[in-house]
C-alpha positions in Angstrom: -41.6 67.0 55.9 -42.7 64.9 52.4 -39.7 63.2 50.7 -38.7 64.2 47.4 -40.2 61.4 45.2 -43.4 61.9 47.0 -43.3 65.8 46.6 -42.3 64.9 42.4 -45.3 62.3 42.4 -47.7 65.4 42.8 -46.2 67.8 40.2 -49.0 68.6 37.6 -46.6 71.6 36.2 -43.0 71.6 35.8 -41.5 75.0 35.2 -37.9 75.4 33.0 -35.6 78.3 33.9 -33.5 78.7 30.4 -30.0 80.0 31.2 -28.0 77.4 33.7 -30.5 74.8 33.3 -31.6 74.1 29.7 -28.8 75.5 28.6 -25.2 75.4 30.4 -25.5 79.0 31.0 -22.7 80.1 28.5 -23.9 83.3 26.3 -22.1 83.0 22.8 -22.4 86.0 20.8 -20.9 86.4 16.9 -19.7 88.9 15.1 -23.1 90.6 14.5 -24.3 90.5 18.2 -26.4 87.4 17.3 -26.8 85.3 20.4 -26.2 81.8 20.2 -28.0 79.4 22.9 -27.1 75.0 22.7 -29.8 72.9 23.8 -29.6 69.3 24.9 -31.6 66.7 22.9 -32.2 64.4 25.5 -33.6 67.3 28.0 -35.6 67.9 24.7 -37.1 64.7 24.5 -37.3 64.2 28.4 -40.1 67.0 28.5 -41.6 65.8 25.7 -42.6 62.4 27.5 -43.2 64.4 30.9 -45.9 66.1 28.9 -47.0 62.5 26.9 -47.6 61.5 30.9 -50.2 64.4 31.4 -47.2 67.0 33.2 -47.9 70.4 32.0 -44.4 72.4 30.9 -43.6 76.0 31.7 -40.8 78.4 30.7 -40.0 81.1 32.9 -36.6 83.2 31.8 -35.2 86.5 33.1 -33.8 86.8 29.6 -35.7 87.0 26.1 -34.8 84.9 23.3 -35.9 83.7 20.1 -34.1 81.1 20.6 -36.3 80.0 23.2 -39.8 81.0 21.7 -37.9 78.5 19.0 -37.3 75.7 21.5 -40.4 75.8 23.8 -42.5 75.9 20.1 -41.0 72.4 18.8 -41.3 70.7 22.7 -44.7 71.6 22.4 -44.5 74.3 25.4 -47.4 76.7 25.6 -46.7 78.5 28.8 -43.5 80.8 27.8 -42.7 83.6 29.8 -39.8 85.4 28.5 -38.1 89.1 30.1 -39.0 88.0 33.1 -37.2 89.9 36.3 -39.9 89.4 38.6 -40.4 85.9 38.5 -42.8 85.8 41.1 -45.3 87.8 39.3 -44.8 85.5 36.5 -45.4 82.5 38.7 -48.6 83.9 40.1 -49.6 85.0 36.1 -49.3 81.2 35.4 -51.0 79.9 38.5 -53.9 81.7 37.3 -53.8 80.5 33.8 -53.5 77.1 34.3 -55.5 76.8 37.1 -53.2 74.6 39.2 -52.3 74.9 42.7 -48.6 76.3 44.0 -47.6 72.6 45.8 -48.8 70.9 42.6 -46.0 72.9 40.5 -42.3 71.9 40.1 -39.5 74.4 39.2 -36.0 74.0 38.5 -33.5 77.3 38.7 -30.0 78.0 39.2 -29.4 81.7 40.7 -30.9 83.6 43.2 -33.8 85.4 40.7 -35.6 81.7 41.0 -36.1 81.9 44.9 -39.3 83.5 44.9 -40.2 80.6 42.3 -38.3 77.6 44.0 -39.5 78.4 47.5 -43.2 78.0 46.5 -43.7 75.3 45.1 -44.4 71.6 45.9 -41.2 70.5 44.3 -37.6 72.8 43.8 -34.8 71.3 42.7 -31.6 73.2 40.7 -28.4 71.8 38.9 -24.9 70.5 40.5 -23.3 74.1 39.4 -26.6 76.2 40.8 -25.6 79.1 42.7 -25.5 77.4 46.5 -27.7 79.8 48.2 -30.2 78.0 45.5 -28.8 74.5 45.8 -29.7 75.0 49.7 -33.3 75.2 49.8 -34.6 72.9 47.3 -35.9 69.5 47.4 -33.5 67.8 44.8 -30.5 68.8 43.0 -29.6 66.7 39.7 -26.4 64.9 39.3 -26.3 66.3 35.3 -25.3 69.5 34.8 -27.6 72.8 33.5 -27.4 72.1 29.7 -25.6 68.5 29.9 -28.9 66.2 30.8 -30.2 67.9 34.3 -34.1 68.9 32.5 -34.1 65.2 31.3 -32.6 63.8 34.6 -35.4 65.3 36.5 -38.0 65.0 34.2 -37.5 61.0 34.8 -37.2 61.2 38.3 -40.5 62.8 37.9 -41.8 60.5 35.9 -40.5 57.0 38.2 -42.3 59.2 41.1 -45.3 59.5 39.2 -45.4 55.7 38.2 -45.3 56.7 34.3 -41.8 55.7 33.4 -42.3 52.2 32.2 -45.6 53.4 30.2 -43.7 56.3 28.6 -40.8 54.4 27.5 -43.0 51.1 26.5 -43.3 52.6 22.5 -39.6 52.1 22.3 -39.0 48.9 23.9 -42.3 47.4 21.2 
């Protein structure tokens, strides 16, 4: 069996679920029904330099947002699949867009609609609150919590595996 930096040193594609793991998984709606989703800047900007290293990023949520066509628009995410209940159709729909290969694809989920994602691909992992029939089967589970860091945490642990950390953080340190 690889190890888990090896296994996060081959992802060409990392693939976001929304609710539980860029967000905390709170729904907050107002008086008007409007729903109301909090992202995390440094998850944000963690995807940002995972794509600056030559990672592709992927959304694939069960629920359809706005919000989220919002969000994935100003991190420069192209691949958005939104309304998604059979996630494993939408993971074979993006397979055949991008062209890359299952094993070369990282996911990250938190509930049991992510399975058919997280037990295909080269890398799983899910979030410290991750439903634990979830938190089981993947390869790494953050420390940060869905919403509170865990896309940026992994997204560095990517890039450290990948050998890209110290080049994608060199523009700040100049």
């Amino acid at each position: 069996m690889q190890d888990t930096a090896s296994r996060a040193a081959r992802v060409r594609l990392m693939i976001f679920d929304v609710d539980g793991v860029l967000t905390d998984g709170s729904l907050h709606y107002g008086e008007q029904g409007e729903l109301i989703k909090t992202f995390n800047v440094l998850d944000g900007h963690g995807i940002k330099l995972l794509q600056q290293a030559g990672v592709a990023a992927a959304i694939i949520s069960a629920r359809t947002s706005g919000l989220v066509a919002r969000r994935a628009a100003d991190l420069g995410i192209r691949h958005l699949h939104q309304g998604v209940h059979d996630k494993r159709a939408a993971f074979e729909q993006l397979l055949a867009e991008t062209g890359i290969a299952a094993d070369a694809c990282g996911f990250i989920g938190d509930d049991v609609i992510d399975l058919p994602i997280l037990t295909r691909v080269g890398f799983a992992a899910s979030v410290p609150n991750g439903h634990p029939e979830v938190r089981k089967r993947v390869h790494y589970v953050t420390e940060a919590a869905g919403g509170r860091g865990a896309a940026r945490e992994l997204c560095d642990y990517i890039l450290r595996a990948q050998g890209s950390y110290d080049a994608v953080l060199a523009p700040y340190l100049a």
